[in-house]
C-alpha positions as CSV (number, residue, x, y, z in Angstrom):
1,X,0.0,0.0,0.0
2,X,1.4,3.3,-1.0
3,X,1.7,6.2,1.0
4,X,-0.5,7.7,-1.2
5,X,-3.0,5.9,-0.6
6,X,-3.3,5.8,2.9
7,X,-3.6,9.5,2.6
8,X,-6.5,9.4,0.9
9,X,-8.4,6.2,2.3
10,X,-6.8,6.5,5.8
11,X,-9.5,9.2,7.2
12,X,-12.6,7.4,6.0
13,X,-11.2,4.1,7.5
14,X,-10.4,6.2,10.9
15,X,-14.1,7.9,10.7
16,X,-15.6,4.1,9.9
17,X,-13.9,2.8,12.8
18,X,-15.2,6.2,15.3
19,X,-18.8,5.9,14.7
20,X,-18.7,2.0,14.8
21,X,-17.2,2.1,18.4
22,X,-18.9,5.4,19.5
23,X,-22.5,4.8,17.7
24,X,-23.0,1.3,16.4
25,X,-21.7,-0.8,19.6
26,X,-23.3,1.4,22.4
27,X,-26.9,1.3,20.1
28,X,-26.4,-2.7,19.7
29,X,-26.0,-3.4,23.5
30,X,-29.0,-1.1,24.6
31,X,-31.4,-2.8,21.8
32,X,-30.4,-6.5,23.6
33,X,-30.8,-5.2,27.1
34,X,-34.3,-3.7,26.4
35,X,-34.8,-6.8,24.4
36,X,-33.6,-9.1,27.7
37,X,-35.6,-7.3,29.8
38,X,-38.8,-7.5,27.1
39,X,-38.5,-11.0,27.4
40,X,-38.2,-11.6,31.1
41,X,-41.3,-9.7,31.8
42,X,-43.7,-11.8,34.2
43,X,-46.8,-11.8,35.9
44,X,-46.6,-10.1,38.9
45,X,-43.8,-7.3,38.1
46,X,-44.0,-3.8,38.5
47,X,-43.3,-2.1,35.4
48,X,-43.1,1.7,33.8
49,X,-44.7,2.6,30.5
50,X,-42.9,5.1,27.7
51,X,-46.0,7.5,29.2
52,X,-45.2,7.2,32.4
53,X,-47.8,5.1,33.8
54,X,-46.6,2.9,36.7
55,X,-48.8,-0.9,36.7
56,X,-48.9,-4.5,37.9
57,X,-48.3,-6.8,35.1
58,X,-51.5,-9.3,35.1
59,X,-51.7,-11.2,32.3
60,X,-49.2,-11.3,29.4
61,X,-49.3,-12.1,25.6
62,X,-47.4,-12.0,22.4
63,X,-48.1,-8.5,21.7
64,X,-49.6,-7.3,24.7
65,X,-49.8,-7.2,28.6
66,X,-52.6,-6.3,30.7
67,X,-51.3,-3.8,33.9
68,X,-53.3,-2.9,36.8
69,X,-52.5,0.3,37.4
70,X,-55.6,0.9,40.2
71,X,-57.8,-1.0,41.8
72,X,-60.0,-2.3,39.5
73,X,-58.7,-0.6,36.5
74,X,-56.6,-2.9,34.1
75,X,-55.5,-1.5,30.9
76,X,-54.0,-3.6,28.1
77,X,-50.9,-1.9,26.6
78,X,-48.6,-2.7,23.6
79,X,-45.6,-5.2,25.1
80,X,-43.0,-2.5,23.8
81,X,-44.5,0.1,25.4
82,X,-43.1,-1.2,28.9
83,X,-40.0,1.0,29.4
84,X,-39.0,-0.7,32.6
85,X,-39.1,-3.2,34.9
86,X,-38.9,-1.5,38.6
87,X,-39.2,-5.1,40.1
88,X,-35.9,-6.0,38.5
89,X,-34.3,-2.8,39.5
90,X,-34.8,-2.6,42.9
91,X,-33.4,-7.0,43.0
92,X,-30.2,-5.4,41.7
């Protein structure tokens, strides 16, 4: 390889390299944790929603969950909706 041309291809090879370890890898890991913690949800945990609404987990599907979030109030929510799973934070 000539000097030449590690002049000219050695800055797109360095920026390849940048956002692979500062975008791709940090994006990758966050997707399989939320994806781990997806599919460890079970009856009986305490979960967040994306808006905000703390529930009970009471009956879980494919696609969907069903949270108590008051007595006598169950709501059925989109699985991916959960955001977290406060029953797993506070065991850790």
């Amino acid at each position: 390889m000539s000097p030449e041309m590690l002049g000219t291809w050695g800055p797109i090879v360095v920026m390849i390299a940048i956002f692979y370890f500062l975008l791709y890898r940090p994006q990758k890991k966050q997707q399989n944790r939320r994806r781990a913690m997806l599919d460890s949800l079970k009856k009986g945990d305490q979960v967040i929603t994306i808006g905000g609404i703390y529930g009970t987990i009471e009956e879980l599907g494919d696609k969907s969950l069903k949270l108590k979030i008051a007595d006598g109030v169950v709501i059925e929510v989109v699985r991916s909706s959960v955001n977290a799973n406060v029953t797993q934070q506070e065991a850790a």
